[in-house]
C-alpha positions, 0 to 999 in steps of 0.5 A: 820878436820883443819888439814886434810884441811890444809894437803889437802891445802898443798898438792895442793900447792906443786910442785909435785901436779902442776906437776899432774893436769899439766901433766892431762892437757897436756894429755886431751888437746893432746888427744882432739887435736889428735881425731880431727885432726884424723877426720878431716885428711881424709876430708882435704886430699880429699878437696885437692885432689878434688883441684888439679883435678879441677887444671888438668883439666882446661889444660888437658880435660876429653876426653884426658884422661881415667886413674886416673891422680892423680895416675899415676905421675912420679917425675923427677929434674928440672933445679932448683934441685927440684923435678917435678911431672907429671901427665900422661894422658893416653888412651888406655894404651897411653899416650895423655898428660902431665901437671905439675906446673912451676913457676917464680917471678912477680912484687908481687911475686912468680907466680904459674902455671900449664902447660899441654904438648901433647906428640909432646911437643905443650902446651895444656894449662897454668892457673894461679894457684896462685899469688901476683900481682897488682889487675886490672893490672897483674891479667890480666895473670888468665883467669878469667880476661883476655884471654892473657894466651889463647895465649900459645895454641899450642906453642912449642920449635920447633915452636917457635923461641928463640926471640919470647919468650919474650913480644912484648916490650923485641921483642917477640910476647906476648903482655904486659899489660898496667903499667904491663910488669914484670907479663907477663915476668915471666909468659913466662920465667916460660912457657919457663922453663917447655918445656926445661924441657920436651925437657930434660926429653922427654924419660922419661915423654913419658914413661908410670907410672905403677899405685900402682893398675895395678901393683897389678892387673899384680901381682896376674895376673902373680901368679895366676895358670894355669887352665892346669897345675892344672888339673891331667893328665889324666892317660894312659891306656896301652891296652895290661895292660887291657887284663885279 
């Protein structure tokens, strides 16, 4: 017996069975690690899709709109060499608005912001989607705050001149906050940057996505048979053939 434990001692000492009990380990912590993020995968990619709904439709209304934005997008380079998705609100098969996110930096940071377009290029709306800035002073740009972002309503390139677009303290028309004047400036340069950038890609934007599911739906429309052609025509019987 003192010798089957000091085997058994020995052997659990060795590097082969720390190997063992260490791989065991390693499977058991991977294989927990794996069903939860499995179960929990569906629920994240819903909160996030919930998210970005909610985001859309604080510039583009449910009555703009009868299609899936979040199904019908088109990628397309910005200026910066990044990619730009778009969302495409259509009704009745046209397209009524566009909303995709632009950014610049501000006193804290980067600025996030999402931007809607009608098809004439007049912004339909623009909300703060993230930021980094001074509480009480450059928060002033969310709408919960301040209603200074309401001021992008119904502007475009066409009508607004080059020299407007700026605040009032670098001679354009938006006004600036108190102690805060590189906040408002970068949230008008990000503005500025997503209508040159629907003036560059109008044609394509304007054009409307074909959603993954029309496209299947136009696919079993087009291979689907014609009744006509399916049915046997109808024999024709030659009279003087009938006579017995």
């Amino acid at each position: 017996m003192k010798q089957q434990a000091f085997i058994s001692t020995e052997f659990r000492s060795s590097v082969f069975f720390q190997a063992i009990l260490l791989g065991t380990s390693a499977l058991v912590a991977t294989t927990l690690l794996s069903t939860g993020d499995l179960e929990t995968r569906d629920t994240i990619k819903l909160r996030a899709e919930e998210d970005l709904k909610q985001s859309i439709g604080q510039v583009i209304s449910d009555q703009l709109h009868d299609n899936d934005l979040l199904k019908s997008t088109v990628s397309l380079m910005g200026s910066n060499g990044e990619p730009i998705t778009v969302y495409q609100g259509s009704k009745d098969g046209s397209i009524t608005a566009l909303a995709f996110s632009v950014s610049s930096y501000g006193y804290g940071g980067k600025i996030l912001a999402i931007m809607a377009l009608n098809p004439a290029g007049e912004i339909l709306g623009v909300r703060i989607l993230s930021h980094a800035e001074t509480p009480g002073l450059g928060d002033k740009i969310e709408i919960e705050k301040n209603d200074w972002i309401l001021g992008f309503n119904g502007l475009s390139l066409a009508s607004t001149p080059a020299q407007d677009g700026a605040p009032k303290k670098d001679g354009g028309r938006f006004d600036q906050f108190s102690g805060a004047t590189i906040t408002p400036r970068a949230v008008v340069k990000a503005v500025k940057q997503g209508l040159d950038f629907f003036v560059s890609q109008q044609d394509k934007l304007l054009t409307p996505v074909i959603s993954k599911e029309d496209s299947q739906a136009i696919t079993v429309s087009q291979n689907k048979p014609n009744v006509s052609e399916t049915q046997p025509k109808e024999t024709e019987v030659n009279s003087n053939d009938s006579k017995l």
